[in-house]
N, C-alpha and C positions, 0 to 999 in steps of 0.2 A: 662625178662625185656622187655619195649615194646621199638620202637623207641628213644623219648624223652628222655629217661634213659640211653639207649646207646650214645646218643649224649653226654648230658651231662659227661657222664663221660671219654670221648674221649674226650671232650676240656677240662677235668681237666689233663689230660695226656699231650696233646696238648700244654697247655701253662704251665704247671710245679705249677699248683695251687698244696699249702700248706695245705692252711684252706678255709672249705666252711663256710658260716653260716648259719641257717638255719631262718627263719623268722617268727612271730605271731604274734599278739596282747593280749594282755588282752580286758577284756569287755570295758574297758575307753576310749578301743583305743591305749595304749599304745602301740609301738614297743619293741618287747622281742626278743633277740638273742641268738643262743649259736653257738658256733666254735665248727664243724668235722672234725678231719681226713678223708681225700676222703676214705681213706680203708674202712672208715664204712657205706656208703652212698648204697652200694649193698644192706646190711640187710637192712637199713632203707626203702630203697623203696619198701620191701616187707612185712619186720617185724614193723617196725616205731623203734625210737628210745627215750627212758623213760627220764624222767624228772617229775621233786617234782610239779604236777598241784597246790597244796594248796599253793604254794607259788607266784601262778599266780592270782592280782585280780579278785573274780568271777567266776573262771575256776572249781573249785573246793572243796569240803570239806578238811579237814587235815583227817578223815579217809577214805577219797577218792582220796589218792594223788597222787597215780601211773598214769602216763599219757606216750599217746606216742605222736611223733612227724614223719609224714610222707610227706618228702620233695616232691612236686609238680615239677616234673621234667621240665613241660612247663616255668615254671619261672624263671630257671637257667639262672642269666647272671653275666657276671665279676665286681667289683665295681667297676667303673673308674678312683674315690678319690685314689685310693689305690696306682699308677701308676702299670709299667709294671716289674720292679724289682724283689715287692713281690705279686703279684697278689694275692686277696682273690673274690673268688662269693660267691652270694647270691642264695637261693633260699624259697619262701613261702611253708609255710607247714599246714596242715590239722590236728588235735589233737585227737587221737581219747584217748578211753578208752583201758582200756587193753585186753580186749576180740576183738580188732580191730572194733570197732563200731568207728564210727563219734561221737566227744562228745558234747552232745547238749549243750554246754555252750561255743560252739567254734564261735567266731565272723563270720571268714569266715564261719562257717559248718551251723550258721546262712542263711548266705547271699545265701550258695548254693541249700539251701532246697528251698529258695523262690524261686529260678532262676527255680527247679525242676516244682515247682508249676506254675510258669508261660510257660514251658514247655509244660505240660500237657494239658495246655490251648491252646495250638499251637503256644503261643509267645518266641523271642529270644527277652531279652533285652537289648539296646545300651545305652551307657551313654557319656555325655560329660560336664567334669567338668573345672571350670573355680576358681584357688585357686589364692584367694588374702592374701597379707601378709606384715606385715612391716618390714624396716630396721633400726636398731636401732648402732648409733656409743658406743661402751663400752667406760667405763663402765653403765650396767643399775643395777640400784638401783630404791627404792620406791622414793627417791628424785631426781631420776637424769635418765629420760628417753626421749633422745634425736633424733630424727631421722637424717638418713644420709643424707637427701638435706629437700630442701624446693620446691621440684616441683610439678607441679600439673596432671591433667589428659592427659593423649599422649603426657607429654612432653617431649621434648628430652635432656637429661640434659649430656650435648657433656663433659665437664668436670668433671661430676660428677660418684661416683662408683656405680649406678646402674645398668646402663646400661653397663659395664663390669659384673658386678656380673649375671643379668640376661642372657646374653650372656655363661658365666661359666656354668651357669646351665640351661642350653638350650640344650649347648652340653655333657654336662654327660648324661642329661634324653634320648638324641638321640643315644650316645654311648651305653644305656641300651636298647632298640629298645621301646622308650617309644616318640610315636611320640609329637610333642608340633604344634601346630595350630596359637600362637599367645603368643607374650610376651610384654607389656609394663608398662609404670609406670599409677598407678592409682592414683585418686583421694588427696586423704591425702600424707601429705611430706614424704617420705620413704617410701609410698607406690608401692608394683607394685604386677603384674596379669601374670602368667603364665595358661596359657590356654591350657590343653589335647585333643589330638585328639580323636573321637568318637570310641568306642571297646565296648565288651561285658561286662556287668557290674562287672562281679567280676575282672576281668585283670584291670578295671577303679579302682576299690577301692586297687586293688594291685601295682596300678599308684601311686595314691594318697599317698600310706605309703611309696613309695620311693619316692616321688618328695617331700616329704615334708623333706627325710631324707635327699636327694639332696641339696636342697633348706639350711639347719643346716649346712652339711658338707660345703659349699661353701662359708657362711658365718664364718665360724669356720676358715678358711684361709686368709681369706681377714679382720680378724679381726674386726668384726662388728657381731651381733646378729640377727639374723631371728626370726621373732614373730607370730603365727598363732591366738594369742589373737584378737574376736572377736573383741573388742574395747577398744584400748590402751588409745586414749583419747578421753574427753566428747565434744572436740569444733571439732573431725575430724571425717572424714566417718570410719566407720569400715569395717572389712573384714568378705566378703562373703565368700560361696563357690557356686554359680549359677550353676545348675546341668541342664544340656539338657536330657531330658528322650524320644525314638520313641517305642515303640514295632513294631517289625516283624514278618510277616505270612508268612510261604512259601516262603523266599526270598523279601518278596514285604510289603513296609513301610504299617504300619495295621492304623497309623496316618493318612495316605492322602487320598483326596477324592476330585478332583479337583473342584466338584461341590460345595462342604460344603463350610460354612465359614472360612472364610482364610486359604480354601485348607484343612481344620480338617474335620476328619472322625467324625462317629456316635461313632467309637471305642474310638476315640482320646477326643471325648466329654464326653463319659461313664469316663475315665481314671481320665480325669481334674475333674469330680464332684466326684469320688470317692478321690482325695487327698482334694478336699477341707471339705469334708464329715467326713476327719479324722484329720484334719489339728488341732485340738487343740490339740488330742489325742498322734500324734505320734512330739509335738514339744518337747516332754523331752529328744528324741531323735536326732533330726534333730538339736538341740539347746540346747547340755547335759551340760551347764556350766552356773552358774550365771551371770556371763560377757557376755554371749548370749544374755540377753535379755535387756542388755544396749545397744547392737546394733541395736536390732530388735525396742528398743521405742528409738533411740539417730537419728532418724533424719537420714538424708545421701543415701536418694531413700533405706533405709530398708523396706522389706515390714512388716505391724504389721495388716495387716487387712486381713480376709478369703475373696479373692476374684480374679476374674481371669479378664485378659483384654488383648487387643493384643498387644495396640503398648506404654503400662502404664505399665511404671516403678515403679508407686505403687503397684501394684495388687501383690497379691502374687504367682499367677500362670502366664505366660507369654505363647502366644503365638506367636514364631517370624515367620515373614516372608519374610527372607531375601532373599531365593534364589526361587523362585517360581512356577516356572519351572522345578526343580530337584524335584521331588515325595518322593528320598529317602532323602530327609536333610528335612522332616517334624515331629515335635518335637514339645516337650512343655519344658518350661523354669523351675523351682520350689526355687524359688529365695531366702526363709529362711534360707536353710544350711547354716552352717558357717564350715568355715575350723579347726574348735579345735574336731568337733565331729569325732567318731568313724564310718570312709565311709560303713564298714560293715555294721552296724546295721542300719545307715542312709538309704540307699539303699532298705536295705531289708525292714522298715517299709513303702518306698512311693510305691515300686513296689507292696508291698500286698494291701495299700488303693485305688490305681489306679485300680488294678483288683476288689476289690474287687465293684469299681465303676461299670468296665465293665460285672461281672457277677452278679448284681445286675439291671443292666440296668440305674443305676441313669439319674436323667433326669440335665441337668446343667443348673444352673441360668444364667440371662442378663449377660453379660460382664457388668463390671464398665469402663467408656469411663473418668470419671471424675477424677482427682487427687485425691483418697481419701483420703489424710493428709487433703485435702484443706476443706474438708467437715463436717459439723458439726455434731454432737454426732445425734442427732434426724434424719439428713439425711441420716447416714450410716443404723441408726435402720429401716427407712420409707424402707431401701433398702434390708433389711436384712444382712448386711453385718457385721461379726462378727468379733471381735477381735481376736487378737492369745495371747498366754499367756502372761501378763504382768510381770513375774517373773519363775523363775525353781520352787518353792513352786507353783506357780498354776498349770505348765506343771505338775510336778510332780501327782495333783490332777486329771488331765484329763484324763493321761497316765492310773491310775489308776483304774479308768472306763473302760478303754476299752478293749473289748477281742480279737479286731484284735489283737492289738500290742501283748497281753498276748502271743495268740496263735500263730504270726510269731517270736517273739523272742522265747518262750519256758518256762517254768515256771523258772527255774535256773538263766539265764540272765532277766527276768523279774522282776523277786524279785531283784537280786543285784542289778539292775537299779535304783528302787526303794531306797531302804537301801541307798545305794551310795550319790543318788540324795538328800535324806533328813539330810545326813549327812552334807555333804556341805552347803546346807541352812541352818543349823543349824549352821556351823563354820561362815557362813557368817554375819547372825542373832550375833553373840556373841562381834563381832568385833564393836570398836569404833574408828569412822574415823576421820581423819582431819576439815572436815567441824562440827561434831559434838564436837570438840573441840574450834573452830573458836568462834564458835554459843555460846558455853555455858561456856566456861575459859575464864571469862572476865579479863585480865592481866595489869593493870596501869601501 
């Protein structure tokens, strides 16, 4: 066993843990668990341990169903929720086949392959995610979805249970060594922004499925509901996921270039034209849910146009420049993700379009300096500036086209993406709403 391995299983000795659990997703994103005895956690980190894949969306055929599970020793940490009584840890795991292959329908085994490929390219990639979410008081129902205050952006609501809740879950994320950057209320009533510190991208997307877990558990006590629904309602802003993306060379930010425009490299320009180069392609992904693209066209600084800009909150690429002087905090912003998608595959399809910018040399169009909502259909065309999917039915059409995406997911996760995605349009397509009953049962 290497270091890592050893450690962990000295703090399961350590603190008198019972049950670990070991952690995945399914392709949707899902969080999948299962409870070990520590006695068994030796062979897993060498053997992996079996479980029924076909019963995991995606993951699987049913006469392909034997799967293993090999726990990622780096990620070993206590659940805080839990207290100190009965203490259970966590840790992520890897799925392979049973011949101990990586199994190429693994979200992370996904994400890892691209981080390989951008690797071999000389780049490490850093991420830094910004997850917004509402609070809702129970009970919610279809008629009855209420938020916990009515405040608005950076407010401080001194009486109100958000800012205890955020608070809560500040410090569990921190108790997990999951650093947090920034927490306050956003925009919409019940709104608020829990903001990660910058890490290597898969530790970010292994952030992401606990802070979101954080984020339920903390709600789950304070009796209130946590909601990562793109857009709960049509008159408020919805929630993002604002992802900061830098690659690094050698130690040295591969984005900066003091001379370039707002400090961006040749590299960091190649990056931005290759995600907007893919940007319709890979939004079935970045925006895997029907209710995504009530966000992305409901208004609320969503971006819904292919275009980049520095200090334009429209634009769908962003480049900040807040600290300008630090070489290493130079980064692009990619402001479509939403917090319902699956961070894995999210990740892995911007980092393969971003390279596939820079080893392609793409050249990047003018920034957009103007508010593009503000502009008219003909003026975005005079500009070339394209829209991004107006619906999962059209993502679903673009995704389909394209071979990046095909060939960084893999064909398994690519098909079920697909299948998945047009089922749902389909259930959503079947359904009669409220407004079409308003509209058409005239009732005296």
């Amino acid at each position: 066993m290497d270091h890592q391995q050893e450690h962990a299983l000295q703090e399961i000795a350590d603190r008198g843990i019972r049950f670990v659990r070991l952690w995945f997703t399914d392709v949707a994103g899902m969080l999948k668990s299962v409870a070990v005895d520590p006695g068994e956690l030796e062979d897993a980190f060498t053997e992996g341990i079996g479980f029924d894949g076909s019963s995991i969306e995606g993951l699987t055929r049913v006469q392909e169903s034997d799967m293993l599970l090999r726990p990622d020793a780096r990620t070993f940490q206590v659940l805080p929720w839990r207290g100190p009584d009965d203490p259970v840890a966590r840790m992520f795991c890897d799925v392979l086949t049973p011949d101990g292959h990586q199994a190429l329908s693994d979200p992370r085994g996904v994400l890892e392959r691209t981080v390989g490929r951008a690797a071999d390219m000389g780049f490490t990639v850093v991420v830094h995610p910004e997850i917004e979410f509402y609070l809702f008081d129970r009970p919610v129902t279809p008629d009855h979805v209420a938020p916990i205050d009515n405040a608005g952006y950076f407010d401080h609501t001194a009486r109100g249970d958000s800012n205890d809740f955020r608070r809560r879950a500040v410090r569990m994320l921190e108790d997990m060594d999951i650093a947090v950057e920034f927490s306050h209320h956003e925009a919409g009533p019940g709104q608020n922004e829990i903001d990660l510190r910058a890490v290597d991208v898969v530790t970010a997307a292994d952030n992401i499925m606990t802070a979101r877990t954080v984020i339920e558990e903390v709600a789950l006590r304070e009796d209130i509901v946590a909601s990562f629904m793109p857009k709960p309602f049509i008159d408020q802003p919805g929630s993002g996921m604002h992802t900061h993306l830098s690659l690094f060379e050698g130690g040295e930010n591969a984005f900066y270039d003091a001379s370039g425009q707002y400090q961006l490299s040749a590299t960091g320009r190649h990056f931005i034209a290759g995600l907007l180069e893919h940007a319709r392609a890979i939004c079935a992904i970045t925006n895997q849910n029907v209710n995504s693209y009530k966000r992305l066209w409901g208004g609320g600084e969503a971006p819904s146009f292919v275009c980049w800009g520095h200090n334009n909150r429209s634009a769908l690429v962003r480049v900040p420049l807040y600290k300008p002087t630090k070489r290493q905090s130079a980064r692009i912003e990619y402001r479509a993700l939403d917090p319902a998608a699956n961070p894995y595959l999210a990740f892995s399809v911007l980092i393969a379009a971003g390279l596939d910018g820079i080893e392609r040399r793409l050249d990047l169009e003018p920034e957009a300096e103007d508010n593009v909502w503000d502009l008219s259909e003909r003026e975005r065309r005079v500009l070339g500036i394209e829209p991004l999917p107006g619906s999962l039915e059209e993502a679903v059409e673009a995704m389909r086209e394209s071979d990046l995406v095909a060939e960084t997911l893999g064909e398994e996760v690519f098909d079920f993406v697909l299948r998945d995605h047009e089922k749902e349009w389909r259930e959503y397509q079947e359904q009669i709403t409220p407004q079409e009953i308003r509209r058409f049962l005239k009732v005296n």
